[in-house]
C-alpha positions in Angstrom: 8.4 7.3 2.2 5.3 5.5 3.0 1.9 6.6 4.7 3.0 4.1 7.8 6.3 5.8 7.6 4.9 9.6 7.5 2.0 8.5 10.5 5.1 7.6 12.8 7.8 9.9 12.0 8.3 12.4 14.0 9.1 15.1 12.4 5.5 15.2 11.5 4.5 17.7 14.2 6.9 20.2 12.8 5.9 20.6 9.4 2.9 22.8 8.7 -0.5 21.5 7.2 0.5 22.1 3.8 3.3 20.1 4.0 1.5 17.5 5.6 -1.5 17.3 3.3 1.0 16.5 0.3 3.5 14.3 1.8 0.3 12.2 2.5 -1.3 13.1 -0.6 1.9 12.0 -2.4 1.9 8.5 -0.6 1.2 4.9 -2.2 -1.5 2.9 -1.3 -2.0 -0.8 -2.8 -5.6 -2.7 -3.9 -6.9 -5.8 -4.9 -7.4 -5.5 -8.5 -10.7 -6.5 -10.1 -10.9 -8.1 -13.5 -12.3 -5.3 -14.7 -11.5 -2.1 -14.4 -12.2 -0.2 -10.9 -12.5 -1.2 -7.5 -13.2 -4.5 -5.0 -15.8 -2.4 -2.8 -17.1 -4.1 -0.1 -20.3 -3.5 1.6 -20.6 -2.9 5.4 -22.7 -1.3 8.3 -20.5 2.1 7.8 -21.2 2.2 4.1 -19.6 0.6 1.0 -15.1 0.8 1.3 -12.8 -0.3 -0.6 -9.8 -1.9 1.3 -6.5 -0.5 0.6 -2.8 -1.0 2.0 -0.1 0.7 2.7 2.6 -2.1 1.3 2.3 -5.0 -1.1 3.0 -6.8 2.6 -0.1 -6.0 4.2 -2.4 -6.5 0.5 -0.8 -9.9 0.6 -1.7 -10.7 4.1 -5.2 -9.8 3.2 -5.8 -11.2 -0.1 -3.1 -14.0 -0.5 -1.8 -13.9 -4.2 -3.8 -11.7 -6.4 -3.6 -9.1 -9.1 -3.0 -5.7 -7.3 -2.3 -2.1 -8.6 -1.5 1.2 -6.9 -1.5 4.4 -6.7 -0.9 7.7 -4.8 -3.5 8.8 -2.2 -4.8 11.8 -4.1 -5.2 9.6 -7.4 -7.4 7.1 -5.0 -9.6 10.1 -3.5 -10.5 11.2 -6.7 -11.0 8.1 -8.2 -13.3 6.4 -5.2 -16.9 6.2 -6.7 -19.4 8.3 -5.0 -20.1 7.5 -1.5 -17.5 5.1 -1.2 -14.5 5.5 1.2 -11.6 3.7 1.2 -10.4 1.7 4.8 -6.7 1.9 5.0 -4.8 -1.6 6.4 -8.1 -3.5 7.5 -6.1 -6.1 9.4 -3.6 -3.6 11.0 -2.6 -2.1 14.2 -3.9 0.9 12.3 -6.9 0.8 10.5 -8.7 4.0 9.9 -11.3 5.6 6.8 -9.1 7.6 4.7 -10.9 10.8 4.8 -11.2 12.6 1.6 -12.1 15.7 2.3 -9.3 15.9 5.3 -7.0 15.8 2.3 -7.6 18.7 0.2 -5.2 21.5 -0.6 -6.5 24.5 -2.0 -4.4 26.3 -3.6 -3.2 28.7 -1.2 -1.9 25.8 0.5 0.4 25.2 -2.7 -0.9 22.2 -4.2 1.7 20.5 -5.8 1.4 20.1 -9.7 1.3 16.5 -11.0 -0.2 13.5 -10.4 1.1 10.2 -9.2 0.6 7.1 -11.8 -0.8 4.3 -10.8 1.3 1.1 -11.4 0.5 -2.7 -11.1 1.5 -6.5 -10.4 0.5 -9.9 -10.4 1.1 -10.4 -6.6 1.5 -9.1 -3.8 5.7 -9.6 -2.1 
């Protein structure tokens, strides 16, 4: 299941925060790659993002044909340099500041054990 797909189903509303929090945390999210290790951060008025997608689509749509990779939201979060936020689906219907902090689980909330692994591509489908 994607992010888009978790932000519109409905079922949302009836599962409880902890739930939530790591069916989110547990979502995909797909970046420009750089040629060398890291992140394409961009600087603007709100602070230095880095643009990330919610399908190879949208990445595509953005970037045209490019080296990507991916990875699961709470891999991204603690990953993000210092003082850098990532913007989720710059050109959609959507866009918002993935909020790091809005996404932790302590562990009274059950955080899950495991971490996603990132994966990678030449291009964007």
């Amino acid at each position: 299941m994607s992010l888009r797909d978790l932000l519109r189903d409905e079922t949302l509303t009836s599962m409880s925060r902890a739930e939530l929090l790591k069916a989110v945390r547990s979502s995909r999210l797909y970046f420009q790659r750089p040629e060398e290790p890291g992140f394409l951060v961009c600087e603007t008025e709100e602070g230095p993002v880095v643009p990330v997608f919610t399908s190879c689509a949208a990445l595509g749509l953005f970037a045209g044909p490019c080296e990507w990779a991916s990875t699961t939201v709470a891999d991204l979060v603690e990953l993000l340099p210092e003082g850098v936020r990532a913007l989720v689906d710059p050109l959609g219907p959507r866009t918002y500041v993935l909020d790091a902090k809005a996404l932790e689980i302590t562990d009274e909330q059950g955080e899950q054990d495991g971490r996603g692994r990132g994966t990678s591509g030449t291009e964007p489908r």
